[in-house]
C-alpha positions as CSV (number, residue, x, y, z in Angstrom):
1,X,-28.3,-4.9,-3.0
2,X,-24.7,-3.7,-2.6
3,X,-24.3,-2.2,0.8
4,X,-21.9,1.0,1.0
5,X,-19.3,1.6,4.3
6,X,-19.1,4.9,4.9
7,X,-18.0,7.3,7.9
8,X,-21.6,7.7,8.9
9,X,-22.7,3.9,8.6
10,X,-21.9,1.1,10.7
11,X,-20.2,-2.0,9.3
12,X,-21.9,-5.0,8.5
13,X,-20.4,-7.9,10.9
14,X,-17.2,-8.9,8.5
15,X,-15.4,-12.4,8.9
16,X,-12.9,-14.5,7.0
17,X,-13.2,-18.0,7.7
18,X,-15.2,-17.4,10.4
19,X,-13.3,-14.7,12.0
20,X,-13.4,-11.3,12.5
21,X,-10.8,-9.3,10.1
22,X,-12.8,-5.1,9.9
23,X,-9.4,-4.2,11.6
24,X,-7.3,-5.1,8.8
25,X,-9.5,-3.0,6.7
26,X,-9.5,-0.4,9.4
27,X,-4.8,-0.9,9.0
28,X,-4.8,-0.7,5.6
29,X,-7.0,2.7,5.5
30,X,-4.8,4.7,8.1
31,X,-1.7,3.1,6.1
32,X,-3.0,4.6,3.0
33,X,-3.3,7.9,4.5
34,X,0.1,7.4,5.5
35,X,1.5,6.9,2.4
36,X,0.1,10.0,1.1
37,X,1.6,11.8,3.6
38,X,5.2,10.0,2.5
39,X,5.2,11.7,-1.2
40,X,3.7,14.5,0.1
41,X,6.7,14.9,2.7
42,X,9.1,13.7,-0.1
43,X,7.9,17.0,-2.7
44,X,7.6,19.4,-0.2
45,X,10.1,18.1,3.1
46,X,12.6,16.2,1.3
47,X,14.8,16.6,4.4
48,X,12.4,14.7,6.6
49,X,13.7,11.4,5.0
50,X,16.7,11.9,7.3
51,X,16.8,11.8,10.7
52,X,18.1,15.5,11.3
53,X,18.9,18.7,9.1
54,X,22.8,18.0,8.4
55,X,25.4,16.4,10.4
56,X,25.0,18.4,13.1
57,X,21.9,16.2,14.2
58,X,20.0,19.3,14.4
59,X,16.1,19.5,13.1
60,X,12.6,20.1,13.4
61,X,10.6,18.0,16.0
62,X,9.3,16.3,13.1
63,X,12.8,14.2,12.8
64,X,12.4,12.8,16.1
65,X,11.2,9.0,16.1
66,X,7.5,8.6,16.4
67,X,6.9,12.5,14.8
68,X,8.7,11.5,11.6
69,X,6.0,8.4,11.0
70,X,3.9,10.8,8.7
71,X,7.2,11.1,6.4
72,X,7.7,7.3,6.3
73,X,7.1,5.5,2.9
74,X,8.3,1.8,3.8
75,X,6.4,0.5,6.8
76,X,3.3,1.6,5.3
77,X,4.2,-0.3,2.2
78,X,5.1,-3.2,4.2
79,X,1.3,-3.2,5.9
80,X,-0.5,-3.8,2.3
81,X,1.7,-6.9,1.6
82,X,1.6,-8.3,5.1
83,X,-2.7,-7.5,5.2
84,X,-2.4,-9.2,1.5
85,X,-0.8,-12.2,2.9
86,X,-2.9,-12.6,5.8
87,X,-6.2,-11.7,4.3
88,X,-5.6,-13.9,1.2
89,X,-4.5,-17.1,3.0
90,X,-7.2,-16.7,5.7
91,X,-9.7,-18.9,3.8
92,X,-7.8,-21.1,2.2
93,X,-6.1,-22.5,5.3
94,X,-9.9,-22.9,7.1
95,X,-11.0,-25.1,4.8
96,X,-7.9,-26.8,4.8
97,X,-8.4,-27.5,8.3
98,X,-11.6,-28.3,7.9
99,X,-11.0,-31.1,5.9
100,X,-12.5,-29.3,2.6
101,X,-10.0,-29.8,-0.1
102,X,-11.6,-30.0,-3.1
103,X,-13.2,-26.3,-2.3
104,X,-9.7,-25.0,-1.1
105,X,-8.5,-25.8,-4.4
106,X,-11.2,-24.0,-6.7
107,X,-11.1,-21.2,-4.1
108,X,-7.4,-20.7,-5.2
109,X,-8.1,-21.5,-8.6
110,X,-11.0,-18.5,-9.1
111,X,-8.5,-16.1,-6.9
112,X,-6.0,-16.3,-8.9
113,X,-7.7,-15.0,-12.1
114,X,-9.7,-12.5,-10.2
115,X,-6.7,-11.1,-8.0
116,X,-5.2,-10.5,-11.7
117,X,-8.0,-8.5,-13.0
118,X,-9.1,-6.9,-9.9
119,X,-5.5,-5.4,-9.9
120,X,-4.7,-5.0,-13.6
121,X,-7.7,-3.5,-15.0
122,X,-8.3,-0.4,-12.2
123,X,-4.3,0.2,-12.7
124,X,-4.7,0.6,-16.6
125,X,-7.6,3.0,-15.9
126,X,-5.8,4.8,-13.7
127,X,-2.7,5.4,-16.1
128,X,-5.4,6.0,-19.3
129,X,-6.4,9.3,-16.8
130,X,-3.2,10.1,-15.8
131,X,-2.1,10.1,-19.6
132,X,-4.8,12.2,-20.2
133,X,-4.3,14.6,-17.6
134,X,-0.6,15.1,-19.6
135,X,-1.9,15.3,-22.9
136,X,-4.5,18.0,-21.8
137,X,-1.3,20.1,-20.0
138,X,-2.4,19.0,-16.6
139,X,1.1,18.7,-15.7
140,X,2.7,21.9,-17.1
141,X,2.9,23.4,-13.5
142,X,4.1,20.2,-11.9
143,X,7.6,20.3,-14.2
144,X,8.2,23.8,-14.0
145,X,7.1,23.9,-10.1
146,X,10.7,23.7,-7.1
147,X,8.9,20.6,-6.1
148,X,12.0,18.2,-7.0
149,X,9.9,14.8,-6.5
150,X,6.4,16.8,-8.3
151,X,8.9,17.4,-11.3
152,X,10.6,14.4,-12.0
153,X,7.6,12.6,-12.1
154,X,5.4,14.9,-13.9
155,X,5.3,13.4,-17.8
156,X,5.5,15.8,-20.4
157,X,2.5,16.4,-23.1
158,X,3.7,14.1,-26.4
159,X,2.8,15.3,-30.1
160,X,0.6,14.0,-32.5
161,X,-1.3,11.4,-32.2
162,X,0.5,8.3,-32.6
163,X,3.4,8.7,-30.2
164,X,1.1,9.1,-27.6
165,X,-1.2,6.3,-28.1
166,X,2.0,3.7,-28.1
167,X,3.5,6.0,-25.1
168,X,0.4,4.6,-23.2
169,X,-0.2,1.5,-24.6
170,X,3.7,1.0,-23.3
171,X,3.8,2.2,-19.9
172,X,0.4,0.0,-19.4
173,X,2.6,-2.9,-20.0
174,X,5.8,-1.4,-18.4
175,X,4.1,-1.4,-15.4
176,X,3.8,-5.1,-14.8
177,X,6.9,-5.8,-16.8
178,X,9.1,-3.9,-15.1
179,X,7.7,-1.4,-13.0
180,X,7.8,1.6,-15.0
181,X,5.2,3.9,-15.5
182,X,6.4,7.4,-16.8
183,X,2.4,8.4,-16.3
184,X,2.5,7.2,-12.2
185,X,6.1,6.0,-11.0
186,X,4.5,4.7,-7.7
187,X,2.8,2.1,-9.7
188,X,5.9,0.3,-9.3
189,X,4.8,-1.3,-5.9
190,X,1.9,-3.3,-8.4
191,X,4.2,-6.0,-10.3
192,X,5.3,-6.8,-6.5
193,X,2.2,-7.3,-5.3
194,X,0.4,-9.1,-7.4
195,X,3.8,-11.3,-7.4
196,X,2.9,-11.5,-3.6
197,X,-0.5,-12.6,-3.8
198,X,0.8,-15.4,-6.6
199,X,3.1,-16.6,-3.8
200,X,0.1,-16.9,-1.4
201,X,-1.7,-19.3,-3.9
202,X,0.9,-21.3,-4.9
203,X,2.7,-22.0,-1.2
204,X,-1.2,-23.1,-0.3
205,X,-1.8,-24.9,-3.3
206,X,1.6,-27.0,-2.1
207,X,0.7,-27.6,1.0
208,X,-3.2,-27.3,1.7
209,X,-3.3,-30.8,2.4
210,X,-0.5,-31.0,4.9
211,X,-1.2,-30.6,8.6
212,X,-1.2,-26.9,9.8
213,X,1.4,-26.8,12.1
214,X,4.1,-28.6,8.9
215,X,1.9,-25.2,7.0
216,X,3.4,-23.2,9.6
217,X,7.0,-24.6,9.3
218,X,6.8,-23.9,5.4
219,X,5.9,-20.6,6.4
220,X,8.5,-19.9,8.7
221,X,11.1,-21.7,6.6
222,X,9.9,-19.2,3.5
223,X,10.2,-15.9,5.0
224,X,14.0,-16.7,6.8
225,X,14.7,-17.7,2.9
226,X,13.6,-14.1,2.2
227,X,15.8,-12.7,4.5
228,X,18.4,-14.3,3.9
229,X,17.6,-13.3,-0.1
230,X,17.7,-9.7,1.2
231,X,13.8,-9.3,0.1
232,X,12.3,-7.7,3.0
233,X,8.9,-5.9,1.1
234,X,7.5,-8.9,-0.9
235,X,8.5,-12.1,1.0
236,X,9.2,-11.2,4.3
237,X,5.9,-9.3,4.7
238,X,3.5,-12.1,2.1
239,X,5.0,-15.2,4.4
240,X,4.7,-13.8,7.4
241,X,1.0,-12.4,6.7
242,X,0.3,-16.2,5.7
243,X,1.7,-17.7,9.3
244,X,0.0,-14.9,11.0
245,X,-3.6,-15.9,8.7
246,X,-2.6,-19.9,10.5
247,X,-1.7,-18.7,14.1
248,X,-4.9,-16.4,14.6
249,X,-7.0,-19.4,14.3
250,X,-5.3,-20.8,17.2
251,X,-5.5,-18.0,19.1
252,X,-8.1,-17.6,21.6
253,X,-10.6,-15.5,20.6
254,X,-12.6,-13.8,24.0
255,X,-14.8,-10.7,24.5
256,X,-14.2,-10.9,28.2
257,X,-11.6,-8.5,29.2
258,X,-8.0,-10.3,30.0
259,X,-6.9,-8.7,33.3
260,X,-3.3,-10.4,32.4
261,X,-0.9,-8.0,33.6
262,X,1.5,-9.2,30.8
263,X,-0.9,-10.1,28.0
264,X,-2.3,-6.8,28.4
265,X,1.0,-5.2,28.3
266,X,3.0,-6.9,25.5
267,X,0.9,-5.5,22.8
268,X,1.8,-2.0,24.0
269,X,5.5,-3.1,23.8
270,X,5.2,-4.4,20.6
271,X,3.6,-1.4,19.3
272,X,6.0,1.0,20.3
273,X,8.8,-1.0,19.2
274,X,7.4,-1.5,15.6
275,X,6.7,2.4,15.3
276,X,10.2,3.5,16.6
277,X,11.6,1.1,14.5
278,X,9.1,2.1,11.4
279,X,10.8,5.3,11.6
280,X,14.4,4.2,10.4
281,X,15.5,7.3,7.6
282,X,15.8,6.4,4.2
283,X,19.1,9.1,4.4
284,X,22.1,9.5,6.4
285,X,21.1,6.8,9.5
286,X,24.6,8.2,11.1
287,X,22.8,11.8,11.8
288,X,22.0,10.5,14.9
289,X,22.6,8.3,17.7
290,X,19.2,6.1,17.8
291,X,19.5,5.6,13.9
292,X,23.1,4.5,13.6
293,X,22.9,2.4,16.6
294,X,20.0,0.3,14.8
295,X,22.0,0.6,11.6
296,X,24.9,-1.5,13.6
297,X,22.4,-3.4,15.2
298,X,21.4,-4.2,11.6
299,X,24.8,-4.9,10.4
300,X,25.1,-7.9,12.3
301,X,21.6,-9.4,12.0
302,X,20.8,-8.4,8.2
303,X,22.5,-10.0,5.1
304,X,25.3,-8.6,3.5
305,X,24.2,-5.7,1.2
306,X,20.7,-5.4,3.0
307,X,19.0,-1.9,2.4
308,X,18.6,-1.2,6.2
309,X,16.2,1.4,5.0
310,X,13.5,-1.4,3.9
311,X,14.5,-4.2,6.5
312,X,14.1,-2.0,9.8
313,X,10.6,-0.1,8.8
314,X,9.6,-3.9,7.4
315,X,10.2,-5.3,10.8
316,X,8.3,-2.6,12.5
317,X,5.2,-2.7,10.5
318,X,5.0,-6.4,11.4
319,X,5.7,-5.6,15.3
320,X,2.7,-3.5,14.7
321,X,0.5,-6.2,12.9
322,X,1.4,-8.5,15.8
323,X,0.6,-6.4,18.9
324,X,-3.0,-5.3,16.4
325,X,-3.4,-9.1,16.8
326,X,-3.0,-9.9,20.1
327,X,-4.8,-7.0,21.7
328,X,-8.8,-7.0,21.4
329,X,-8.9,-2.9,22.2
330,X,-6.5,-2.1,19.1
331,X,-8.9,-4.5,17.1
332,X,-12.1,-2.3,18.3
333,X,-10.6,0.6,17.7
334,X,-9.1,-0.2,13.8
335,X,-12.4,-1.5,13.4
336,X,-14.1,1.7,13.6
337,X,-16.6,2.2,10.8
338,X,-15.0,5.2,9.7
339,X,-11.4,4.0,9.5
340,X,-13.5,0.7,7.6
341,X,-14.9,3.5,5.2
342,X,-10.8,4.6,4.6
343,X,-9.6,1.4,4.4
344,X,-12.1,0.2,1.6
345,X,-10.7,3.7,-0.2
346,X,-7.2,2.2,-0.2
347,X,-6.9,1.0,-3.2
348,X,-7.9,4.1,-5.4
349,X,-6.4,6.4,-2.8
350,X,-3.4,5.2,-4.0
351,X,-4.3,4.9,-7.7
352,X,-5.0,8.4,-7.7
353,X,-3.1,10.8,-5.3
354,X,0.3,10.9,-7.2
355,X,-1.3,12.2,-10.4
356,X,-3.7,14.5,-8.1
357,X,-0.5,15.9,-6.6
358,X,1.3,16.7,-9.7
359,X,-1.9,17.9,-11.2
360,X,-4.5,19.8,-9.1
361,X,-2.4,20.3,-5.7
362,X,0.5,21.7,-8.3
363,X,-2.0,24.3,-9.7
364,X,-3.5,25.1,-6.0
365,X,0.4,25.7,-4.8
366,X,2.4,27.4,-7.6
367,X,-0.3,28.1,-10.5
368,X,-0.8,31.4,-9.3
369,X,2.8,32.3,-8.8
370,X,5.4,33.9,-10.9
371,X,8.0,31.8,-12.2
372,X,12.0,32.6,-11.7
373,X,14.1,32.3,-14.7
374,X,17.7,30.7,-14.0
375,X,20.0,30.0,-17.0
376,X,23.6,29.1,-17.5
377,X,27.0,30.5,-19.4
378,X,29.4,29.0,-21.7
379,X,33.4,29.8,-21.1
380,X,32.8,32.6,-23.6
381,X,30.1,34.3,-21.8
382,X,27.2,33.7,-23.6
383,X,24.0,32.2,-22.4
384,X,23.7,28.1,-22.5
385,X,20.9,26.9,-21.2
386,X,17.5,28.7,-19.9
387,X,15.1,27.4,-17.4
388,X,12.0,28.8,-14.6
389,X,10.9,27.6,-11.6
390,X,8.0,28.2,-9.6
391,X,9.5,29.0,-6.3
392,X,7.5,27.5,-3.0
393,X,4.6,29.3,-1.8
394,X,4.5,30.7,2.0
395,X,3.7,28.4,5.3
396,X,0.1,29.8,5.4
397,X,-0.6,28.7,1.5
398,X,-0.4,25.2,2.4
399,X,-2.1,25.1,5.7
400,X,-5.0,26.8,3.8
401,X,-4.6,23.9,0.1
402,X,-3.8,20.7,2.2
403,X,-7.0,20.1,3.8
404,X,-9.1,20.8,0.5
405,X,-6.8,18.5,-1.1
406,X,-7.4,15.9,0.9
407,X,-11.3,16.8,0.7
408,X,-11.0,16.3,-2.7
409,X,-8.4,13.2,-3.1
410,X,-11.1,11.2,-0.6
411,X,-14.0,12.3,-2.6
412,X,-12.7,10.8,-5.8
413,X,-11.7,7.5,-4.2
414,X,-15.4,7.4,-3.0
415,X,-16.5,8.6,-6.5
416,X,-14.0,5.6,-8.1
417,X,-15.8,2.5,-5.6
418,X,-19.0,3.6,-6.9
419,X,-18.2,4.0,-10.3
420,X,-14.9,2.6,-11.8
421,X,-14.5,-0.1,-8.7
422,X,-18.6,-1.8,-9.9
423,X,-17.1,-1.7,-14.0
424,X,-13.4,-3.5,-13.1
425,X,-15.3,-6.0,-10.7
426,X,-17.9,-6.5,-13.9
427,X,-15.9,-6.8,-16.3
428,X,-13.8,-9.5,-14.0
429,X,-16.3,-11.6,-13.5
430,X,-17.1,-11.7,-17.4
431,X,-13.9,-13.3,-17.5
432,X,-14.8,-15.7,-14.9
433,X,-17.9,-16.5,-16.6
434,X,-16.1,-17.3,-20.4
435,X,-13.2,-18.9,-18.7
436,X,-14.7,-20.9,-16.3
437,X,-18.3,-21.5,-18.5
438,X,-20.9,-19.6,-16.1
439,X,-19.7,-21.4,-13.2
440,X,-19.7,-18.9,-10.7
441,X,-20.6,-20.6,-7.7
442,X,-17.6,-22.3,-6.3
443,X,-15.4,-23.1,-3.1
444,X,-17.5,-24.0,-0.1
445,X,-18.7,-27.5,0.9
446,X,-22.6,-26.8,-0.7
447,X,-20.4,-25.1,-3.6
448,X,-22.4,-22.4,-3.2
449,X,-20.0,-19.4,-2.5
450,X,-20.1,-16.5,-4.8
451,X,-16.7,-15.8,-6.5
452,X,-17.2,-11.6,-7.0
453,X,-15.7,-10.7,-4.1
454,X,-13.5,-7.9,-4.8
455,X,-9.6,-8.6,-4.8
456,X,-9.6,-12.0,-3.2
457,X,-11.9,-14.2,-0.6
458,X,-13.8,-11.8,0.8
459,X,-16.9,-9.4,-0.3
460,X,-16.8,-5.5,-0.3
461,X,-19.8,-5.9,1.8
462,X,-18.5,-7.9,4.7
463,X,-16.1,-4.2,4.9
464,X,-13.1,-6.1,4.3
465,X,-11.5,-5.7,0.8
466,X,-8.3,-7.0,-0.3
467,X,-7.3,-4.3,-1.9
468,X,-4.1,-2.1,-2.1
């Protein structure tokens, strides 16, 4: 019987080797809200990716550190690679300790073909609707609209029949090949994830049979080597998520309370520090004083040519895994069954809200409104070129659209785990089944651990996903 998280459920009791990992779910969801928030800052605040208006250093309270998190792409990005680094090497390394080898090794055999497909297959579906959406004119608004980000990514509806079909068929494998998807640009985070999870597998596959603290070392040694190779989203956050996965089984785990003055309180530091940093701009860091003084701050600690940008928000969101980590009350609270619900969502949440923005939300926002022709003049005075736009609505409009979007963008991602999620998870495990002749039962010392978890090592219905 598959067993459903919702808001209005209770978990069941999660673990990963043993341990208990719901708050990683519980991360994951409120990042994935977060990174809705980013696009939906970046087509309707653009100015929020700087720290203030204009060199003046004057703004909204919404520049300020902290109140500027919302508008934040990065860090949140950062959180699904580290929680993919952790989660995925959390197994692995148990058995490993554990003496059980020969299982480690067909657990990161099977996860490696089904990370593939569990990735791959709900990405093409996503792009066959959002092609479909263009083809039908579900964009029309979004290209026209004075949404700048909504209208450079909004695809325009192709002719005929034949240039669409290899239009698709392309940006299907654009995506993985380069990152390019003309039907979702923010598909371009995939190629680097799945590239992430590869990493995972084959740094365990070298060394599951070393001791863990020489793991550890490896560890350590890989992510300096992705500083140093200015690759602060992918390596920096996979390698670190691994060592973290090694170092939390040496932690002691305790449910009494730690009356620790200082264990108590360096979770708090940690946390603040990784938000404040998180909430480096993407734009003009020499607006103000607390941004340009971490931008020289980062030009003597980052590698020549480093995108500050990606390096500082990295850094924070793995302050913020840490303190999560060490501090049993932000656990409990991540691992509330509601923000388990969101985080098993996080995967199609971000599958679908970019086409839902540049479809649905567009129509909500500027269908209704008339558009404003511009055009422009040759030297002799006659007219050039002729465009409209749909000029922004007023503040009221999008108090009164936002929340139903929102309604709507988390009742599809519920809709998509019960149907689409089932089908991808199916059709995966076919795969499994021809590639690996039936055997689906491997990994654990009685070899008798199913291998249709969803995205990696763990079941959708321990609560914990590794998904997106």
């Amino acid at each position: 019987m598959r067993v459903r998280i919702t808001p209005w459920t209770a978990a069941a009791p999660p673990s990963a080797g043993g341990r208990d990992v719901k708050w990683a779910e519980g991360l994951r969801g409120i990042a994935s809200l977060l990174v809705v928030t980013s696009h939906l800052t970046r087509a309707f605040a653009p100015t929020l990716l700087a720290p203030a208006e204009d060199e003046s250093q004057l703004g909204s309270i919404f520049h300020l550190p902290f109140l500027r998190l919302p508008a934040q792409g990065p860090p949140w990005v950062a959180l699904f690679f580290l929680l993919t680094g952790y989660v995925n090497a959390m197994k692995p390394m148990k058995q490993a300790r554990n003496g059980s080898i020969g299982p480690a090794l067909a657990g990161l055999s099977s996860s490696t073909l089904r990370r593939t497909g569990r990735l791959v297959l709900p990405t093409t579906v996503a792009t066959l609707a959002s092609w479909f959406i263009a083809q039908m004119g579900g964009y029309r608004i979004g290209k026209t609209c004075d949404a700048a980000w909504i209208r450079d990514t909004s695809p325009i509806r192709l002719p005929g029949i034949i240039w669409p079909i290899q239009s698709l068929v392309n940006n299907c494998f654009t995506t993985w090949s380069s990152g390019s998807n003309v039907y979702d640009p923010i598909q371009w985070t995939l190629p680097f994830l799945l590239k992430g999870s590869m990493l995972v597998y084959l740094t365990l596959l070298a060394t599951v049979r070393t001791q863990a603290r020489y793991r550890m070392l490896v560890f350590v040694g890989l992510y300096f080597f992705s500083w140093a190779g200015r690759d602060p989203m992918t390596g920096m956050n996979i390698y670190l998520g691994a060592l973290l996965a090694e170092l939390s089984t040496d932690i002691t785990s305790s449910t009494k309370p730690n009356h620790n003055p200082v264990s108590r309180l360096l979770p708090c530091i940690l946390l603040v520090i990784g938000l404040h940093l998180s909430g480096y701009p993407e734009k003009n860091p020499e607006w103000t004083s607390w941004s340009e003084n971490l931008a020289r701050i980062g030009h003597w600690i980052f590698p020549r040519g480093a995108e500050y940008w990606r390096f500082w928000p990295t850094i924070g969101a793995q302050l913020v895994t840490v303190a999560v980590l060490l501090s049993p009350a932000f656990q409990k609270f991540l691992s509330l069954p509601s923000l388990i619900w969101l985080g098993s969502l996080s995967f199609p949440l971000y599958l679908i809200h970019g086409p839902l923005i540049r479809s649905f939300l567009s129509w909500m926002l500027f269908g209704w409104r008339r558009p404003v022709y511009y055009y422009t003049k040759k030297s002799d005075g006659s007219v050039d070129q002729t465009w409209e736009r749909i000029p922004f609505p007023d503040n009221w409009v999008f108090a009164l659209v936002l929340p139903i979007f929102f309604i709507i963008l988390l009742s599809l991602a519920h809709l998509w785990n019960i149907i689409i999620d089932p089908w991808c998870a199916w059709a995966t495990r076919r795969v499994e089944e021809v590639m690996y002749g039936n055997e689906l039962y491997l990994g654990d010392k009685d070899g008798r651990t199913r291998s249709n978890s969803v995205l990696g090592e763990h079941s959708r219905n321990s609560g914990v996903a590794n998904t997106v």
